[in-house]
N, CA, C and O atoms as CSV, one atom per row, in Angstrom:
chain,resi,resn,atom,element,x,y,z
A,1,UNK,N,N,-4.990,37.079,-115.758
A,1,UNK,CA,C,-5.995,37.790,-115.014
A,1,UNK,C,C,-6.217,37.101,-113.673
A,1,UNK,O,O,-6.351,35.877,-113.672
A,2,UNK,N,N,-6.253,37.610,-112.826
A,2,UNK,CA,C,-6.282,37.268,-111.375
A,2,UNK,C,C,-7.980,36.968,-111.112
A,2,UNK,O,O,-8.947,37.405,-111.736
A,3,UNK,N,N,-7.913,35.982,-109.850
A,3,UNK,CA,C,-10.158,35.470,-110.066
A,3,UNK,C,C,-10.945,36.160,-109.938
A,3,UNK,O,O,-12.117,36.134,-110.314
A,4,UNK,N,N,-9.967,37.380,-108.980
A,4,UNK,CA,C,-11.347,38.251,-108.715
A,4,UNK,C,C,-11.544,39.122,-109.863
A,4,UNK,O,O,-12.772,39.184,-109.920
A,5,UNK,N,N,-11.075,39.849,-110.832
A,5,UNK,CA,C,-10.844,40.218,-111.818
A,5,UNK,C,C,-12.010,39.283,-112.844
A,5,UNK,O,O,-12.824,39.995,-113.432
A,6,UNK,N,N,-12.117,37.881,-113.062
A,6,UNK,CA,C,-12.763,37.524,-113.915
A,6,UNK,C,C,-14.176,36.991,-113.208
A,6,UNK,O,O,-15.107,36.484,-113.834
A,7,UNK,N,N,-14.140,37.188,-111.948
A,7,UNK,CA,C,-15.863,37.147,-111.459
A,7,UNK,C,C,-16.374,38.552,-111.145
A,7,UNK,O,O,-17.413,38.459,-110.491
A,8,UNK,N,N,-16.048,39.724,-111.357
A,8,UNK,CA,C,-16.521,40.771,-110.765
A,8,UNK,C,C,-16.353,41.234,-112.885
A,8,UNK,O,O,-17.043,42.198,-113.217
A,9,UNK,N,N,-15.613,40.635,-113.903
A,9,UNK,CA,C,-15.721,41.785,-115.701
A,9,UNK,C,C,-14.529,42.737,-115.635
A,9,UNK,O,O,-13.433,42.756,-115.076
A,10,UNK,N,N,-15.301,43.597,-116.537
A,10,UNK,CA,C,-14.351,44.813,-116.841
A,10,UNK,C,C,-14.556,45.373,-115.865
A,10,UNK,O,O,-13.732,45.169,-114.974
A,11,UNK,N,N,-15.611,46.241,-115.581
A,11,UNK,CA,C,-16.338,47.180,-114.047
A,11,UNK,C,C,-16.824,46.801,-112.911
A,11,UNK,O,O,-17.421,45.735,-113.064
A,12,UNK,N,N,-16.853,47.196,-111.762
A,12,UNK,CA,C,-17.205,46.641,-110.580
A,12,UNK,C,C,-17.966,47.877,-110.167
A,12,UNK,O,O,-18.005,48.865,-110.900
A,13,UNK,N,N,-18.501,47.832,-109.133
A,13,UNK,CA,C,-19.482,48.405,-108.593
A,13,UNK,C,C,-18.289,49.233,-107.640
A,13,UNK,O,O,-17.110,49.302,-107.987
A,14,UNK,N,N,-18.872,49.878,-106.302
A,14,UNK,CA,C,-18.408,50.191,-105.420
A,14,UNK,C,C,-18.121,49.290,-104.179
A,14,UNK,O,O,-17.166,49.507,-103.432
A,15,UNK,N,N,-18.824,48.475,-104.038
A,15,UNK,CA,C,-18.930,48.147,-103.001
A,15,UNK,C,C,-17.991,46.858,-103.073
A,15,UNK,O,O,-17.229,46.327,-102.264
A,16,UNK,N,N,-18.477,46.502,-104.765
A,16,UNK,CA,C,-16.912,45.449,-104.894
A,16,UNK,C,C,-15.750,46.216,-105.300
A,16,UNK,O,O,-14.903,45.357,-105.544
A,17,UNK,N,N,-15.290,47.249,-105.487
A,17,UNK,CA,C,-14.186,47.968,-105.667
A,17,UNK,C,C,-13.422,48.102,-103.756
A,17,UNK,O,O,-12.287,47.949,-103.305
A,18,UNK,N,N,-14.495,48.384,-103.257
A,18,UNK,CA,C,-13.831,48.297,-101.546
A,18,UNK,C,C,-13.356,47.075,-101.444
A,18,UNK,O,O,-12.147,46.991,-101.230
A,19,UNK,N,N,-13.994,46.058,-101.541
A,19,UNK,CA,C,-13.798,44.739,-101.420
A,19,UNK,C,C,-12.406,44.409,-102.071
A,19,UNK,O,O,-11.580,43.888,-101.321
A,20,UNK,N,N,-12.116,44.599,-103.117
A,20,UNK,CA,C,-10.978,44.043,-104.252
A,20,UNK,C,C,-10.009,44.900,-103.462
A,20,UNK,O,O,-9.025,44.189,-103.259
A,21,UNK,N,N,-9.819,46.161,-102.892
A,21,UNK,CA,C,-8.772,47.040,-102.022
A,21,UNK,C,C,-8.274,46.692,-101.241
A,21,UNK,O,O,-7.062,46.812,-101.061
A,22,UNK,N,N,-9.678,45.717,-99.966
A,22,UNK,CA,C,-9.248,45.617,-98.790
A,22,UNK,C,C,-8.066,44.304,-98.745
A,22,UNK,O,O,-7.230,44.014,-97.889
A,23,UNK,N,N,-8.531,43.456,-100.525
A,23,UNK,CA,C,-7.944,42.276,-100.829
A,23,UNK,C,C,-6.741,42.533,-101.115
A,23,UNK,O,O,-6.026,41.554,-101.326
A,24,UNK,N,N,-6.190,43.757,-101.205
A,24,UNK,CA,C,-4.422,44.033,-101.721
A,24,UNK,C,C,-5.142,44.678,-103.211
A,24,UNK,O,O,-4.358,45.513,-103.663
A,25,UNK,N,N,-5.899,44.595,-103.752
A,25,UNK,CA,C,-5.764,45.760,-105.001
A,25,UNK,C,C,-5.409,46.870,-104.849
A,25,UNK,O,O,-5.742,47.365,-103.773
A,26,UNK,N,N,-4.482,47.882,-105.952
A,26,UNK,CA,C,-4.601,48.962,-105.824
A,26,UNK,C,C,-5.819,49.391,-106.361
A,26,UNK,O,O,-6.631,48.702,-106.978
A,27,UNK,N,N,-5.895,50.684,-106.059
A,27,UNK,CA,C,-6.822,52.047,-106.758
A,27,UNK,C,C,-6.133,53.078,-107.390
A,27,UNK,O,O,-5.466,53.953,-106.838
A,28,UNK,N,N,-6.320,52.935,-108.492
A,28,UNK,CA,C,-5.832,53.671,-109.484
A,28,UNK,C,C,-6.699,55.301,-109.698
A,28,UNK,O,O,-7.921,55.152,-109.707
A,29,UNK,N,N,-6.407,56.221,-109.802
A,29,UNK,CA,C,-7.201,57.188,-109.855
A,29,UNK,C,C,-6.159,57.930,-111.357
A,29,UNK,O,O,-4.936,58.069,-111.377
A,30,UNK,N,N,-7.176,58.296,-112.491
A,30,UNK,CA,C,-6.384,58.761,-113.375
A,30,UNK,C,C,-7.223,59.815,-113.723
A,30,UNK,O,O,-7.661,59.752,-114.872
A,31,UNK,N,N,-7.558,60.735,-113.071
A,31,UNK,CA,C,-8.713,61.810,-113.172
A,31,UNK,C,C,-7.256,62.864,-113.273
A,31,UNK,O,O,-6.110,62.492,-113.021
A,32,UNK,N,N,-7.753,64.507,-113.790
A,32,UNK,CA,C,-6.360,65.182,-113.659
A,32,UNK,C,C,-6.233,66.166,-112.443
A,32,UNK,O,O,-7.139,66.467,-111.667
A,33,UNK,N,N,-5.343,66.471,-112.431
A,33,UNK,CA,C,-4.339,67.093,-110.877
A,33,UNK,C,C,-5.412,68.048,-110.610
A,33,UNK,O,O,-5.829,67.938,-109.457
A,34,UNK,N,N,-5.924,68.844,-111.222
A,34,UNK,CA,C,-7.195,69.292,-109.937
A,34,UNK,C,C,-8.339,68.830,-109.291
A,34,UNK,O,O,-8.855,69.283,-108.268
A,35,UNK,N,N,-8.729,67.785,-110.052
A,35,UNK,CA,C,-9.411,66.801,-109.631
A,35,UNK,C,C,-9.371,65.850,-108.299
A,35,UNK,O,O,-10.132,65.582,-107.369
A,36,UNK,N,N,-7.980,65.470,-108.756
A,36,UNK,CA,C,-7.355,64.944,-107.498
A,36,UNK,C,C,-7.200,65.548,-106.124
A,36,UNK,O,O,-7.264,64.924,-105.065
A,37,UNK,N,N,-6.957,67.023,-106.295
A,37,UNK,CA,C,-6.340,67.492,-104.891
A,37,UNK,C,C,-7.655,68.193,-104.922
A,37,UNK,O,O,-7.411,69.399,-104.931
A,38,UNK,N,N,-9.536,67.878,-104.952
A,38,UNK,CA,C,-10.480,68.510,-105.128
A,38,UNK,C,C,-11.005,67.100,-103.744
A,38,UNK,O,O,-11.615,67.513,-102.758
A,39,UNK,N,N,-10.700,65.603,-103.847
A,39,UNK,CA,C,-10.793,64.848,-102.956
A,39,UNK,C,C,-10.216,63.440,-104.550
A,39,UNK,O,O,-10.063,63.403,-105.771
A,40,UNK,N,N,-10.107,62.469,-103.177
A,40,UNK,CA,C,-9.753,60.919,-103.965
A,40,UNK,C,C,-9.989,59.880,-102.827
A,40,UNK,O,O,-9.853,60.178,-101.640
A,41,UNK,N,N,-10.303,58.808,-103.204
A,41,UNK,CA,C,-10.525,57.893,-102.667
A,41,UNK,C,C,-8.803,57.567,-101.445
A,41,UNK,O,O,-7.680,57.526,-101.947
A,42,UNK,N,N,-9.005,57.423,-100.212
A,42,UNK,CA,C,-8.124,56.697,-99.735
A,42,UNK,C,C,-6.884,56.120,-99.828
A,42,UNK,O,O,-7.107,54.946,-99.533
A,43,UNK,N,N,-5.596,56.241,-100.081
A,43,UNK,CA,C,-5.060,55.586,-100.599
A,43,UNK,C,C,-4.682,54.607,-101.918
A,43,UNK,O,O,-4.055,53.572,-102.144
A,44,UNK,N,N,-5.430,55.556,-102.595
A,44,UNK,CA,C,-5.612,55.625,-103.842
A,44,UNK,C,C,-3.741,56.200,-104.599
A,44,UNK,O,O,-3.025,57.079,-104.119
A,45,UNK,N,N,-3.473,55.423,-105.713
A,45,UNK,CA,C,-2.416,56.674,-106.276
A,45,UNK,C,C,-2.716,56.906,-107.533
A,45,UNK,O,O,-3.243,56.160,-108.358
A,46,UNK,N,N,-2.091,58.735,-107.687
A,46,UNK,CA,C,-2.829,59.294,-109.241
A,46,UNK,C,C,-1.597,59.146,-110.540
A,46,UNK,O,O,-0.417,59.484,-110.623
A,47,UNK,N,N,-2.289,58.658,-111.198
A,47,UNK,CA,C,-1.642,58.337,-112.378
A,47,UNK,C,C,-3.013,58.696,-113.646
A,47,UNK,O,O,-3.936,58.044,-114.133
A,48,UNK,N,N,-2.452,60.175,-113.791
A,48,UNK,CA,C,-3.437,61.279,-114.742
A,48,UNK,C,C,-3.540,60.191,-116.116
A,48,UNK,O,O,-2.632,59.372,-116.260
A,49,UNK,N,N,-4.347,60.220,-116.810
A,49,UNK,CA,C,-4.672,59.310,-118.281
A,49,UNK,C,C,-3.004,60.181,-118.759
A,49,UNK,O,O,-2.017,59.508,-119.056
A,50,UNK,N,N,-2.992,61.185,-118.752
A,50,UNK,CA,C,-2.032,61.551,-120.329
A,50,UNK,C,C,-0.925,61.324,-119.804
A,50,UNK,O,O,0.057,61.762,-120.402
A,51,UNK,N,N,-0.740,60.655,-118.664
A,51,UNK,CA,C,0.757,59.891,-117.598
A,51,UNK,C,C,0.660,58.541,-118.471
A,51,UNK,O,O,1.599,58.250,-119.211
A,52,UNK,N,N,-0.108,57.986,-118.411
A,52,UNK,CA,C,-0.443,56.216,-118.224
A,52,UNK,C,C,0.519,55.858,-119.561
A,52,UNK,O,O,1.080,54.766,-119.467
A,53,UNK,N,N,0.726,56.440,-120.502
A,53,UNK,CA,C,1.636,55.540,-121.483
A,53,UNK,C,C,2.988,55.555,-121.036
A,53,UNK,O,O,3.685,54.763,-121.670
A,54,UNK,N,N,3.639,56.250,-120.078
A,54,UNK,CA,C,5.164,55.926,-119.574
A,54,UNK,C,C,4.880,55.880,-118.355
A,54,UNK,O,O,5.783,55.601,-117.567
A,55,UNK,N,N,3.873,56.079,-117.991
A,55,UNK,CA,C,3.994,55.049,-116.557
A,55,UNK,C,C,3.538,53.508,-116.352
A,55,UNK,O,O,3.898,52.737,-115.463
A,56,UNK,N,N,2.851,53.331,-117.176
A,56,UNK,CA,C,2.494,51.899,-116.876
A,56,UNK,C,C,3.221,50.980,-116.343
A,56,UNK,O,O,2.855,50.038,-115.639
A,57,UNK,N,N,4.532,51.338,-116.778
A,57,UNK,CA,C,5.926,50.091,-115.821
A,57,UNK,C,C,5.407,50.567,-114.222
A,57,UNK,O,O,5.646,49.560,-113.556
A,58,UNK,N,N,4.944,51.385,-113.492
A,58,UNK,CA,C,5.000,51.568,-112.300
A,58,UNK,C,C,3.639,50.835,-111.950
A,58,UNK,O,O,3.067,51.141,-110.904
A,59,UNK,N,N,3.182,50.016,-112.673
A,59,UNK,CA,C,1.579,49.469,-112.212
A,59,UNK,C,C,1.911,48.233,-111.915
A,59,UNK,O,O,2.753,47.727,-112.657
A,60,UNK,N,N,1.434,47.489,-110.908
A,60,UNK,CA,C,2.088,46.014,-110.307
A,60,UNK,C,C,1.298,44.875,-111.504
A,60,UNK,O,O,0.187,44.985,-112.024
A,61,UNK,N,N,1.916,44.230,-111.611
A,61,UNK,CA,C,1.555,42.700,-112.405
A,61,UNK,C,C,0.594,41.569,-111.752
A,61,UNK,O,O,-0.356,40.961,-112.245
A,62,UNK,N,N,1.126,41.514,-110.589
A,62,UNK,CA,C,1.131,40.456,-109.693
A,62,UNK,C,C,-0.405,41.017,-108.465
A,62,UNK,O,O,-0.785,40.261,-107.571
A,63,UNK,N,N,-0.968,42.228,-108.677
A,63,UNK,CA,C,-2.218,42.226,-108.451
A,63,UNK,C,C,-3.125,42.807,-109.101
A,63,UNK,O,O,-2.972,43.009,-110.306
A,64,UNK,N,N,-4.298,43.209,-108.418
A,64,UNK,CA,C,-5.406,43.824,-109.667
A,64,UNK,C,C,-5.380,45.404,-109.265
A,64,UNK,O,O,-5.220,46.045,-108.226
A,65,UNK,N,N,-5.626,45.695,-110.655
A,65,UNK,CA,C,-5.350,47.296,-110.618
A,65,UNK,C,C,-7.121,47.469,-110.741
A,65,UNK,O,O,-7.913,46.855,-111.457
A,66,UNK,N,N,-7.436,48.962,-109.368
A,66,UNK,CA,C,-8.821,48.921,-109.885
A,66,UNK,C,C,-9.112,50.948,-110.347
A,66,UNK,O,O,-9.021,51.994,-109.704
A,67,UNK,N,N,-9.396,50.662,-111.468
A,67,UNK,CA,C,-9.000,51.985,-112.318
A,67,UNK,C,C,-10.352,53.106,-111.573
A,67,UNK,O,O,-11.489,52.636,-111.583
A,68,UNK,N,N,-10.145,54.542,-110.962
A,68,UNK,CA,C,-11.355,55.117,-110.574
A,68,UNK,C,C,-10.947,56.270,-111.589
A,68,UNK,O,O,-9.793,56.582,-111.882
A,69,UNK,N,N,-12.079,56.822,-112.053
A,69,UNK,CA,C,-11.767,58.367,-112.731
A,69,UNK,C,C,-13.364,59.001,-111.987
A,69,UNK,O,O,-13.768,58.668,-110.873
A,70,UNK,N,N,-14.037,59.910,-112.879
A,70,UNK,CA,C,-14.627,60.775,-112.072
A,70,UNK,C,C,-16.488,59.774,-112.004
A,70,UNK,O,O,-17.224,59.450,-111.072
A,71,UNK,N,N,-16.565,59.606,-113.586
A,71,UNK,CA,C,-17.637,58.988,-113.542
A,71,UNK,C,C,-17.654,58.000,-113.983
A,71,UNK,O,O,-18.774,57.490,-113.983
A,72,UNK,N,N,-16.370,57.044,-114.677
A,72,UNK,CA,C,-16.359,55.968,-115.244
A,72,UNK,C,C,-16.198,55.834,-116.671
A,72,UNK,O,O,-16.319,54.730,-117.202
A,73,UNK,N,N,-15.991,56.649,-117.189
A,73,UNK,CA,C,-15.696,56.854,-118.916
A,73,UNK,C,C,-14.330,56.947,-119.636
A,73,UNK,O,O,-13.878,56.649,-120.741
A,74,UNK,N,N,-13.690,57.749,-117.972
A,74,UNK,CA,C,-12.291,57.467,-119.013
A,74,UNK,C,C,-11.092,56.023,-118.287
A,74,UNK,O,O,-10.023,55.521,-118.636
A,75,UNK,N,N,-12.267,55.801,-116.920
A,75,UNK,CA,C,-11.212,54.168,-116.597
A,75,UNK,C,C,-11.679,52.900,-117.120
A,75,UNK,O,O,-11.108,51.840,-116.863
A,76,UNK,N,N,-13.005,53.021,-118.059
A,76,UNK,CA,C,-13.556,52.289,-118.821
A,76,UNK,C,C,-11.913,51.878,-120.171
A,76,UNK,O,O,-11.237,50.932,-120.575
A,77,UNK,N,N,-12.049,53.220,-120.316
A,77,UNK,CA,C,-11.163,53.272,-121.875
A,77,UNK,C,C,-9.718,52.928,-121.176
A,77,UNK,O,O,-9.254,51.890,-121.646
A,78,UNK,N,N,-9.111,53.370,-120.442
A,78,UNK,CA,C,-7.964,52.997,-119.019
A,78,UNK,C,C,-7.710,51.677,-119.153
A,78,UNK,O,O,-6.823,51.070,-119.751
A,79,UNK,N,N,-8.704,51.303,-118.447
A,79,UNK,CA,C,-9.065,49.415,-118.248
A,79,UNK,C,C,-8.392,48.711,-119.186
A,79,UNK,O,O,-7.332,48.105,-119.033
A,80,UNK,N,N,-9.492,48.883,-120.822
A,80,UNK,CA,C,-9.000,48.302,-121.749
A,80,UNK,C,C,-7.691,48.296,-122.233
A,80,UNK,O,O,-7.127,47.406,-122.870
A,81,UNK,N,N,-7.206,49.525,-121.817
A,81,UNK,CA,C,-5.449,49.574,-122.722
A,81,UNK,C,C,-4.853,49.172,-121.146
A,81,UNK,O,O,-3.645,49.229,-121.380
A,82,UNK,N,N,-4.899,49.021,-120.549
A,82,UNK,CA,C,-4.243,48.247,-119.405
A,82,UNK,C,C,-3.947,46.776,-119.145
A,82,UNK,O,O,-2.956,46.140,-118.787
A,83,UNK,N,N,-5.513,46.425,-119.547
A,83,UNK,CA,C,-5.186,44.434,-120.095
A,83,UNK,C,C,-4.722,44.397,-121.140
A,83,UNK,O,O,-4.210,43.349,-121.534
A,84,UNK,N,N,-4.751,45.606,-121.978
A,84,UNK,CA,C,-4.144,44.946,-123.241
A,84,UNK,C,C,-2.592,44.913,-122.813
A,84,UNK,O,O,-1.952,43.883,-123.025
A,85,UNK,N,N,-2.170,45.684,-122.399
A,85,UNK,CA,C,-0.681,45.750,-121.686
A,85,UNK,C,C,-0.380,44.706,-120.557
A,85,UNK,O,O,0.765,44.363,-120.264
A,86,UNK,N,N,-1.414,44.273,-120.004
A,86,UNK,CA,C,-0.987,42.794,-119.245
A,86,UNK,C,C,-1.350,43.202,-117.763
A,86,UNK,O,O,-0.806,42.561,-116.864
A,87,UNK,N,N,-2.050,44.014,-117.502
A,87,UNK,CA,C,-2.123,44.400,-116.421
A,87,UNK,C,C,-3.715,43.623,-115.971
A,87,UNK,O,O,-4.615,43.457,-116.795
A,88,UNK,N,N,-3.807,43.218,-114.517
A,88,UNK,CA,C,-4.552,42.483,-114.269
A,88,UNK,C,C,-5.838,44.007,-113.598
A,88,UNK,O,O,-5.960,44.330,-112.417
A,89,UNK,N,N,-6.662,44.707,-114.919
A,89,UNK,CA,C,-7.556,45.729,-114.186
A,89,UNK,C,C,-9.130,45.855,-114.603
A,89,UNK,O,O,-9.513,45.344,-115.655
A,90,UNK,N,N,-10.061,46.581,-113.707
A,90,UNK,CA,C,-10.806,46.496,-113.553
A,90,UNK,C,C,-11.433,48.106,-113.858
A,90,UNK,O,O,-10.590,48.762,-114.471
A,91,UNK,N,N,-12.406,48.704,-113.642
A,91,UNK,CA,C,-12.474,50.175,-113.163
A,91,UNK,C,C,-14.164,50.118,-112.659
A,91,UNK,O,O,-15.098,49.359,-112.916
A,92,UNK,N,N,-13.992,51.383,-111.782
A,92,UNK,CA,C,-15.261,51.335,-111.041
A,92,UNK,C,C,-16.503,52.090,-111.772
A,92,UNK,O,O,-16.707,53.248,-112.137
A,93,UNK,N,N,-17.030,51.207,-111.798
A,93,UNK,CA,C,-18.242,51.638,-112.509
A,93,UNK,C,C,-19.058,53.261,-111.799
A,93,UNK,O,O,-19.501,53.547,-110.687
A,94,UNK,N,N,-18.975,53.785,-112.708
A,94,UNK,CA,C,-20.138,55.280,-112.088
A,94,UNK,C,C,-18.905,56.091,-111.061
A,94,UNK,O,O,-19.146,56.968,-110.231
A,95,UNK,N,N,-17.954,55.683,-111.298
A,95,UNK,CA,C,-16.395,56.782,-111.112
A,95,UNK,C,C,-16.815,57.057,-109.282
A,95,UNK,O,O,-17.915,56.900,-108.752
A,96,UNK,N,N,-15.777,57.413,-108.768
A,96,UNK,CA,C,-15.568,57.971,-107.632
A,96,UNK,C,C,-16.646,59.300,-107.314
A,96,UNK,O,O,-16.376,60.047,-106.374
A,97,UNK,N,N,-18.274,59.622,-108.427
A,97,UNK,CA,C,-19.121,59.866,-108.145
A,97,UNK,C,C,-20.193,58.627,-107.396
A,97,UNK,O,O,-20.686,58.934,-106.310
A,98,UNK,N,N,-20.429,57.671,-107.809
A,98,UNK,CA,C,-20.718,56.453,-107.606
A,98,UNK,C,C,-19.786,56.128,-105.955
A,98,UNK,O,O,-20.507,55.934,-104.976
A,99,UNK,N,N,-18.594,56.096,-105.793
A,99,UNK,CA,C,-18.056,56.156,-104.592
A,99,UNK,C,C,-18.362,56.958,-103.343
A,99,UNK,O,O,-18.479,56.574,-102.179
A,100,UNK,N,N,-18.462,58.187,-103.884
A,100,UNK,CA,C,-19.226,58.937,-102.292
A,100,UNK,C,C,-20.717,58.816,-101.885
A,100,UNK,O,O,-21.382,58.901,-100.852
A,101,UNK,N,N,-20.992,58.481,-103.718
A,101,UNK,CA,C,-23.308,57.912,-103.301
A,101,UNK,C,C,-22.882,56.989,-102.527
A,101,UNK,O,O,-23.068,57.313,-101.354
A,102,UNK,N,N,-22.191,55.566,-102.686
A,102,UNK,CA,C,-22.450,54.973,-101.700
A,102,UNK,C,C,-21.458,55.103,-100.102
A,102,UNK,O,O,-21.254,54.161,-99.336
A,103,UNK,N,N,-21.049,56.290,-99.953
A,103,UNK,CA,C,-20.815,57.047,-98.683
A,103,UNK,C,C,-19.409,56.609,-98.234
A,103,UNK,O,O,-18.913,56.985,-97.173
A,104,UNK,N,N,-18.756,55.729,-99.172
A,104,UNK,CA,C,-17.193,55.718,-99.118
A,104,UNK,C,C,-16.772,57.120,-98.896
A,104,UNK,O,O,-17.440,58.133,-99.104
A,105,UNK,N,N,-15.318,57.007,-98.350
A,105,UNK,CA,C,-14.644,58.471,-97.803
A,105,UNK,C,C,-14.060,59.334,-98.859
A,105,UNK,O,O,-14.083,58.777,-99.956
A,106,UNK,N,N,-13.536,60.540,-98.866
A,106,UNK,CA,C,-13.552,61.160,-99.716
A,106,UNK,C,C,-12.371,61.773,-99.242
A,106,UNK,O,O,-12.551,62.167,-98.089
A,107,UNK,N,N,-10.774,62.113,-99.833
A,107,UNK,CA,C,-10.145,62.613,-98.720
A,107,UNK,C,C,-9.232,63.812,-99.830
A,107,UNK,O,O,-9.241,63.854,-101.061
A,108,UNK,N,N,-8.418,64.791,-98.732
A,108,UNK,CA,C,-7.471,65.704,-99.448
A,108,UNK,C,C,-6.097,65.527,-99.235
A,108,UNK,O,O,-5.673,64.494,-98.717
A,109,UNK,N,N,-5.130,66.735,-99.700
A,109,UNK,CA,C,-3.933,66.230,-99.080
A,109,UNK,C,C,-3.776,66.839,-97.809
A,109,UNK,O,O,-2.652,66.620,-97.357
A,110,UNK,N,N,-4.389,67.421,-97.183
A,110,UNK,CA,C,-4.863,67.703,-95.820
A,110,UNK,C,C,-5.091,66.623,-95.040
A,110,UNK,O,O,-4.579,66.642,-93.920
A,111,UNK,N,N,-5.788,65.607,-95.386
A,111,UNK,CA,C,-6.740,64.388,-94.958
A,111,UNK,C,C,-7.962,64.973,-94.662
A,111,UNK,O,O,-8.597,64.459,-93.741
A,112,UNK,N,N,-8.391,65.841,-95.180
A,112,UNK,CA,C,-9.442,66.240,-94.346
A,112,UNK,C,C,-10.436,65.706,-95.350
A,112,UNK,O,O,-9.939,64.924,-96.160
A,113,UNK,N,N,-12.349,66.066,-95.545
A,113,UNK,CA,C,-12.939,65.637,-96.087
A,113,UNK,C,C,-13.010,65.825,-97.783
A,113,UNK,O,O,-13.586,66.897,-97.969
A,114,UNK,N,N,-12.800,65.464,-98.548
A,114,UNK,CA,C,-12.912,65.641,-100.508
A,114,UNK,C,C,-14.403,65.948,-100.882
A,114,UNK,O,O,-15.348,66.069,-100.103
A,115,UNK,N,N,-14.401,66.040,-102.155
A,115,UNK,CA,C,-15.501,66.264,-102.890
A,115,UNK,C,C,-15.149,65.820,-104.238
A,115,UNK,O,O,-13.927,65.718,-104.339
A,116,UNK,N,N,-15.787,65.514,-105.326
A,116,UNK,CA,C,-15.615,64.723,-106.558
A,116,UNK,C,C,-15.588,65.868,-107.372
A,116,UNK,O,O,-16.714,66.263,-107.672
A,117,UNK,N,N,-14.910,66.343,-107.698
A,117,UNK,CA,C,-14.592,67.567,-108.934
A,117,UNK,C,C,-15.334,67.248,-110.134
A,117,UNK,O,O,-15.253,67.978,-111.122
């Protein structure tokens, strides 16, 4: 587990989820495909929950994965089968709803402005 990973738990807030990004974490978004193209965090990549058991080889080792879904319930459950697989992750507490309260960007495949499905 990487440090920031074991001073920030399982969940992080938002404001430390920006923080852990700007540090080289990814953002994981595993909400499903209409969700996604409804808005997503930034540079975020989607890897839907019912993906994550044959994709997990595509998740990096060597940094922290920070898991977003809509409100935090299913990157809670994400999280856990992710360290158990060795992956160094986290997920954002109160989901990428929690992300636009605190006025983080919201984007499409347009780039234009998102909304949290």
């Amino acid at each position: 587990m990487g440090l920031l990973s074991r001073r920030f738990g399982d969940g992080v807030d938002s404001a430390a989820a920006r923080e852990l990004v700007a540090q080289g974490a990814l953002l994981v978004d595993v909400r499903e495909g209409w969700e996604w193209a409804a808005g997503r965090a930034p540079g975020s990549r989607h890897v839907p929950v019912d993906q994550l058991a044959t994709r997990v080889g595509e998740l990096p080792r060597d940094r922290t994965v920070v898991v977003v879904c809509r409100s935090g319930n299913r990157s809670a459950h994400v999280t856990a089968m992710l360290r158990g697989a060795g992956v160094d992750a986290v997920y954002l507490e109160g989901g990428l709803r929690a992300w636009s309260a605190a006025g983080l960007p919201l984007v499409t495949d347009g780039h234009g402005p998102g909304r949290v499905a």
